[in-house]
C-alpha positions, 0 to 999 in steps of 0.5 A, a space after each residue: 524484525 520489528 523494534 516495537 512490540 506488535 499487538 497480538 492478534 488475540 487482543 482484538 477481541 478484547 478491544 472490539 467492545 471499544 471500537 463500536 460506535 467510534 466515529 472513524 474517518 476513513 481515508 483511503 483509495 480503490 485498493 485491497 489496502 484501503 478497502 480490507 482495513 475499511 471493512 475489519 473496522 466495519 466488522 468490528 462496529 465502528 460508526 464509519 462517518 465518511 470515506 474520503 478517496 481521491 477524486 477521479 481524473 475530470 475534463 472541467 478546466 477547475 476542479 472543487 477541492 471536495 465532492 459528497 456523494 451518496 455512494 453507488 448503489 449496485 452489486 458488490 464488486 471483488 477486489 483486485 488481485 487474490 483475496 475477493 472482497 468490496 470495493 472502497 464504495 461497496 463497503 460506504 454503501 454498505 453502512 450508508 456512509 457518505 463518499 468525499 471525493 477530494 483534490 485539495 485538502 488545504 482548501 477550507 472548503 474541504 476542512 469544513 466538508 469533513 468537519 461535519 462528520 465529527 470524527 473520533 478518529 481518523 484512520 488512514 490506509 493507502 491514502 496518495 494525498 497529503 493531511 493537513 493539521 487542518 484536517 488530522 486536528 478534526 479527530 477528537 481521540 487520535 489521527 492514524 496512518 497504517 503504512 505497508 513497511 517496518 518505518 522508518 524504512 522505505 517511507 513514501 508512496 509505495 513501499 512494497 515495490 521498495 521492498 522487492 527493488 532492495 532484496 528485503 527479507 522481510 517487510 511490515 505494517 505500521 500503525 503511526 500517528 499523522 504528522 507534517 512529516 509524511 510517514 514520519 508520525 510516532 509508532 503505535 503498532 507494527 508487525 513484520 511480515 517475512 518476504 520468501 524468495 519469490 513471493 508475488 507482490 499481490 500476496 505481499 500486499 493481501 498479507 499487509 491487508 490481512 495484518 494491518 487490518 488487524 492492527 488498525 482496529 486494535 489501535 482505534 480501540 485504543 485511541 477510543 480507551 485513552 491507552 495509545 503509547 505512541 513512540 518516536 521513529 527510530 533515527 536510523 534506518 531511516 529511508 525515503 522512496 517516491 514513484 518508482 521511475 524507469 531506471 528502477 524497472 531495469 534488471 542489470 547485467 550484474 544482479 544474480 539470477 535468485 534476484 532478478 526472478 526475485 524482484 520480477 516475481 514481486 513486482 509483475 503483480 503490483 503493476 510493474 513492468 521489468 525490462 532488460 536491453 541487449 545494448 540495443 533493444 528494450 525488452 518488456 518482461 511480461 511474465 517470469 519462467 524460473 531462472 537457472 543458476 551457472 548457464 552462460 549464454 555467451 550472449 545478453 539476451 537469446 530468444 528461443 520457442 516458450 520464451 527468452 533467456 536472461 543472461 545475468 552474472 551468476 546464470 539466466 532468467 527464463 521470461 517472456 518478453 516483448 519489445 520496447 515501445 520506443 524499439 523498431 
């Protein structure tokens, strides 16, 4: 559980009062954890000033470091994933605010862009780009990142997958100040969330949506009241991860069949593709059956109709697969 007591839910309403009219700053990507955090600020009466999201990948040889944008006018759009809402542009449309594409926050230009929103706060959720002092210095109250994990664990671009791949009980949202360390700022809020055997990451992450939301506002109130009482990170426990790679998707002979159903339950609905090999071919797990502790298969990998039994340590992973790219 979390060291750092969390906010409660029941303090939002008495704080909301605080919110409207605050001119927030909203950093984020096309994601539930960009896009639910954006819209509880919305609901709560913030004057959003600006959304600011990575530029989308373009064939000109030279990028500009920023763009403005009027956002696109249209139908709502849904999110990705179980829980329905706006898209990051919807949500800028919806209060008229304007959409800085950016490639490069370094550069003056794009300082001096965003600097003409005069934000009282920057709130920053889901955001793959590094701030620089530059830029986090343009908030006149405070500058905020809500982070998907109990920091100091599992600091970098994406937690949950992190939290699946080490077995965690549980995981969390935290609310910290930006700093020149990535997710190293001081704490101003955090809540843990359990993480039950099974539980599928697009759940996780509506969960980390949901409860973040809740706290991000809480937290700009406070920036806007004067009463932030930001704390150092704590100095152990500490761990950073980047982009999961290859090696990270395999599921090895030695781990027990709880947690490969587990990691592949949590992972499948984050993008990630799981993989297994018979000491000859790869294979692709696309969707997980069960698993079934104390069979042995007297083989690493054994097809049969409805799907592809797993041998691990302890028994076998019931999946559906398919074969590696690179396999003949």
């Amino acid at each position: 559980m979390s060291n750092v007591a969390h906010l409660e839910r029941g303090d939002q309403a008495a704080h909301v009062g605080h919110v409207r009219g605050c001119r927030v700053l909203f950093f984020g990507r096309h994601c539930r954890l960009s896009a639910v955090p954006l819209r509880a600020l919305i609901d709560a009466g913030a004057q959003i000033v600006g959304v600011v999201a990575p530029a989308p990948p373009r064939p000109e040889p030279r990028m500009t470091p920023i763009r403005k944008r009027q956002p696109r006018r249209g139908p709502t759009l849904p999110l990705a994933g179980r829980s329905q809402g706006p898209t990051l542009d919807a949500l800028a449309a919806q209060v008229a605010a304007p959409l800085f594409e950016v490639t490069d926050l370094r550069a003056i230009a794009a300082r001096d862009a965003l600097a003409e929103t005069e934000p009282d706060v920057i709130a920053v959720s889901c955001f793959p780009l590094w701030i620089p002092g530059q830029v986090r210095s343009l908030a006149t109250r405070a500058a905020v990142n809500l982070h998907p994990s109990l920091l100091p664990r599992h600091r970098g671009p994406d937690p949950l997958f992190w939290v699946y791949r080490s077995g965690d009980s549980h995981s969390g949202v935290t609310v910290h100040l930006l700093s020149d360390r990535l997710d190293a700022g001081d704490i101003v809020a955090q809540q843990a969330i359990p993480v039950e055997p099974g539980l599928p990451g697009d759940v996780l992450e509506a969960r980390c949506a949901e409860v973040g939301a809740d706290l991000l506002v809480q937290v700009v109130a406070q920036a806007v009241a004067g009463t932030l009482q930001p704390r150092p990170q704590p100095t152990t426990g500490a761990s950073y991860e980047g982009w999961p790679e290859d090696d990270d998707l395999k599921i090895a002979p030695d781990w027990t069949c709880a947690r490969a159903w587990h990691f592949a339950r949590g992972v499948l609905p984050l993008g990630y593709r799981p993989w297994v090999t018979d000491g000859h071919r790869t294979f692709i797990i696309t969707h997980v059956l069960g698993f079934r502790p104390g069979v042995h298969l007297g083989a690493a990998i054994q097809h049969r109709p409805g799907g592809t039994a797993i041998q691990v340590v302890d028994g076998v992973l019931d999946a559906e697969v398919a074969t590696g790219e690179n396999d003949p």
